[in-house]
N, C-alpha and C positions, 0 to 999 in steps of 0.2 A: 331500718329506721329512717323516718323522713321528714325530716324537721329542717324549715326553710332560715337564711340566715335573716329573713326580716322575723320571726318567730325569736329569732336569738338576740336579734335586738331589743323586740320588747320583752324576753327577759332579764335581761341587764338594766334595764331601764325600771323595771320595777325592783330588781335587789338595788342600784343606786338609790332610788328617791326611795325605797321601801313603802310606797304608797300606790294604789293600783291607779287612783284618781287622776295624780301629779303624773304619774310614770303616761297614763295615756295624752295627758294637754303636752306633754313632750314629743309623744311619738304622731303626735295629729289624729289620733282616732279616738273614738269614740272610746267609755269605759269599757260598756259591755263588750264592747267589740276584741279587746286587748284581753279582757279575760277569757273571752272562748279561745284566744289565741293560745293561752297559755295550760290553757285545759284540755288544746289538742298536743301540746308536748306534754305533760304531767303525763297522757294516756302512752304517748309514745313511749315514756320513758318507764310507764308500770308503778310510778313513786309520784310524792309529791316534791314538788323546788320547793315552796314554801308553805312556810305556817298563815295562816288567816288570822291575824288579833284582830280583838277589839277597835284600838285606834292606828294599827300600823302593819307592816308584813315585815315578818324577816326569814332568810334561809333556810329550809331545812340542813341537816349536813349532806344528805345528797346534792341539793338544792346549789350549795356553797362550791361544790367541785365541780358542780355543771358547769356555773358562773364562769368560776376562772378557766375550766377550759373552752366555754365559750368565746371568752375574750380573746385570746390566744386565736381561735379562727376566723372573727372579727376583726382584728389585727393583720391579718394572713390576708384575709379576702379584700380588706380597705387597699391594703398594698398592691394587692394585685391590679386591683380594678386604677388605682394612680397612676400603674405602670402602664395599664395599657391602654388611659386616658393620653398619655402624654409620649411626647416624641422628645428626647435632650432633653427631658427635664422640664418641658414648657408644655403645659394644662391645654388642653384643644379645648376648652369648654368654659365659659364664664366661674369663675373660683365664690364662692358662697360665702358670702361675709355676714357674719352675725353680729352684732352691737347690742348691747345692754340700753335699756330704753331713756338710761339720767346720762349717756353717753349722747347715742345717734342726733338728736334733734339740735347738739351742740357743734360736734365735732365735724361732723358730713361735709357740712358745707364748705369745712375750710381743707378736708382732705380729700374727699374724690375727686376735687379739682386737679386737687395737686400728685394723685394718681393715675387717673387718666394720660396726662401730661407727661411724671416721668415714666410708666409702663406702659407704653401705645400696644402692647401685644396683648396684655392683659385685660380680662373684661370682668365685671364682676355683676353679680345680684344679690343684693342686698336683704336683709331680714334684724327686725328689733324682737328681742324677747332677753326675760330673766338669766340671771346667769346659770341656773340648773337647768335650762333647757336648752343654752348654749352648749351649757358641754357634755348633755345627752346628742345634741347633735353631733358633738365631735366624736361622741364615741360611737355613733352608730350609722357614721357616714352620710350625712344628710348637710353639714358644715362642712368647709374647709380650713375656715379659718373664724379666731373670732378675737373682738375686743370687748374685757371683761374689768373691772375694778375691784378686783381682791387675789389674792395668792391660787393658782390653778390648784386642783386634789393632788396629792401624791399617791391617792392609792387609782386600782383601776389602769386603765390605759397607761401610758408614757406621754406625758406633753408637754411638745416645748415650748419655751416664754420665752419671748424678745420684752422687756422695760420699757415704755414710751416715756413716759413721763407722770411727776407727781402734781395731783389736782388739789392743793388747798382747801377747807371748808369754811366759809365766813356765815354768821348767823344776821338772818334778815327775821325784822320785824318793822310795824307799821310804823310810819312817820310820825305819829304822835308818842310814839313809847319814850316811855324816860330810860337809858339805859349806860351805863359806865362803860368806858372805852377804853383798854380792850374789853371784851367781852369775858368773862369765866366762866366755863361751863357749867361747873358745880352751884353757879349762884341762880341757873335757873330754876324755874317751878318745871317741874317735869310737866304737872297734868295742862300746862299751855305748849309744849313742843310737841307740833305738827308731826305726824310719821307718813311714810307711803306704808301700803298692804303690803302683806306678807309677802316674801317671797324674794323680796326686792333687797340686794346686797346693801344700797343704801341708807335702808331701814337697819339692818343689822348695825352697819358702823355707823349711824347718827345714836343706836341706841347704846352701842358700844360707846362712844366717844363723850356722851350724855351721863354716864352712868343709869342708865334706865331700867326698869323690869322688862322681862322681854314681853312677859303679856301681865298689861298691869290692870288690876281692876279699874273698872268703871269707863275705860278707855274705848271712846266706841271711834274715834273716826282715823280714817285710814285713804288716802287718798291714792288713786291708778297713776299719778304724773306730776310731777313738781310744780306745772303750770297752775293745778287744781291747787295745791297747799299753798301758792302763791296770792291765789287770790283771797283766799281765807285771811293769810296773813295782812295781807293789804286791807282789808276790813275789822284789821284787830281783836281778829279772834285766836288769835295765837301766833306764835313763832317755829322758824325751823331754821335748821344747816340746810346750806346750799353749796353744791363745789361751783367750784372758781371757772370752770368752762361754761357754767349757764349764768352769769351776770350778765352780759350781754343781751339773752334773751327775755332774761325773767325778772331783773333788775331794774329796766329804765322804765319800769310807773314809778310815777313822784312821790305815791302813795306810798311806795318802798323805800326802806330807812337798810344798808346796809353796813357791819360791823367787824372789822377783824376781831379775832380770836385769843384773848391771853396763851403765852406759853402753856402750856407745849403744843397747844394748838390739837385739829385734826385732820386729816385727809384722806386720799387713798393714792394707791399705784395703779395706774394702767399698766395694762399690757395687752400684748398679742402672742395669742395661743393655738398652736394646732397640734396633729397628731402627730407626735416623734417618727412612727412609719409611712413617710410619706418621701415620694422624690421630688418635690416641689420645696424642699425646704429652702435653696438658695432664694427663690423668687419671693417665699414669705417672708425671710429674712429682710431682703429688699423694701419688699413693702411697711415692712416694720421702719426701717430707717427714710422713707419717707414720712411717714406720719411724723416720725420723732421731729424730722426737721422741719415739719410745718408750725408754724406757730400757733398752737391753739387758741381759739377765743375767752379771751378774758385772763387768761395767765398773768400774775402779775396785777389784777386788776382789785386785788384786796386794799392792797399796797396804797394803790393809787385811786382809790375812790374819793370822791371829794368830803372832806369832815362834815359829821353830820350836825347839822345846827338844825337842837328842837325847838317848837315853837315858844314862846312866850310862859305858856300856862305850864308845859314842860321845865320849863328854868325853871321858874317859882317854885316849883313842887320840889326840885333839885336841889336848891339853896338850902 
């Protein structure tokens, strides 16, 4: 039997996402392309891995024991190939940093300074995507490392988490909105809070945080980038949570009115995650405690936003 370990990739990759669509914009190929991949192991193996539903794929019970002992030689072979990337523990080759995309265009700027700096041995290349395709990369060695905003899986691979730090959410809406301070989440109208598309872990915890439908009727807009729901909002066409590292960037039009949060408030945890088999862990570990110790942008900046004073026609309507 000869079944290659990128074939075993993209099998894992579709029992994770259970979708052949998602499993290929993970793996960089094409759909079709991922499905002959997998219909040249199906034919290796005499059986089928999975069942074909309507809206989704899941495991055969063959299917299921492949999985896990594929993982297990994926596991094997990431290790190996770590070991003999590196001499004492230290990567011959730029380390693969993956970033969540309501992270990177925040955070970059104030941490690869401060990385290059204290790791002069270390090099890195960079890449932004979803957090499901972060951690298809981690598990199928295409990542090395990545900074994500919600709890890693417990099932699947072993990964470990270093904590950086908690990002706050404060809700922005247009400078003419009339709005109580703190904010309460339950007092807004759902069908005016802004979401990003699917996909996107921030979506999930605005809609977690929100109490929201996850798919609500009549809800057609969905934006790729907080800059795009920003400017929406600036034209007062709705409202949204924002974390606390993008005021800085997304906050200073005038047009923008931003609001702390009544108790209990919301946010999320960063962290930095890789794959528990690896011999680079001391150096991620490091890396982890530098970001920690860089000050992020805008931290703290809920706090200290200057009070918002609405105009004129806004009081009137207040009183």
């Amino acid at each position: 039997m000869t079944i290659s370990l990128k074939q075993m990739r993209y099998a894992v990759a579709v029992a994770d996402f259970g979708h052949f669509g998602r499993a290929a914009t993970a793996c960089n190929i094409s759909q079709p392309a991922l499905s002959q991949q997998i219909a040249q192991v199906e034919a290796e193996c005499g059986t089928a891995l999975f069942d074909r539903l309507t809206r989704a794929v899941r495991t055969t019970p063959f299917g299921r024991e492949f999985i896990e002992r594929t993982r297990l030689v994926l596991d094997s072979a990431g290790a190996l190939a770590a070991f003999a990337s590196g001499h004492a523990g230290e990567p011959q080759r730029p380390l693969r940093f993956g970033l969540i995309p309501t992270v990177a265009p925040y955070l970059l700027p104030e941490i690869f300074p401060a990385l290059t700096t204290a790791l002069p041995g270390l090099q890195f290349t960079i890449s932004e995507n979803r957090t499901d395709a972060l951690l298809a990369g981690l598990v199928d060695g295409s990542l090395d490392i990545a900074l994500i905003g919600t709890s890693p899986p417990t099932d699947g691979p072993k990964l470990a988490s270093a904590p950086l730090f908690d990002d706050l959410f404060v809700l922005a809406t247009s400078h003419d909105e009339v709005t109580a301070i703190p904010v309460t989440l339950a007092t807004l109208r759902p069908e005016r809070i802004l979401l990003l598309d699917e996909g996107h872990c921030f979506r999930d915890q605005t809609i977690a945080a929100c109490r929201l439908d996850a798919d609500p009727a009549g809800r057609t807009f969905a934006a790729t980038s907080l800059s795009t729901i920003v400017e929406f909002v600036a034209n007062g066409q709705g409202v949204t949570l924002l974390p606390t590292i993008a005021l800085r960037k997304e906050a200073n039009d005038p047009r923008i009115a931003i609001h702390p949060l009544a108790a209990p408030g919301a946010g999320r945890r960063l962290s930095l995650v890789w794959r528990d088999a690896t011999p680079f862990a001391a150096q991620f570990t490091r890396i982890a405690e530098v970001i920690r110790a860089t000050p992020p942008p805008g931290v703290g900046a809920a706090e200290n936003y200057p009070p918002y004073t609405p105009p004129a026609t806004a009081r009137s309507a207040r009183s």
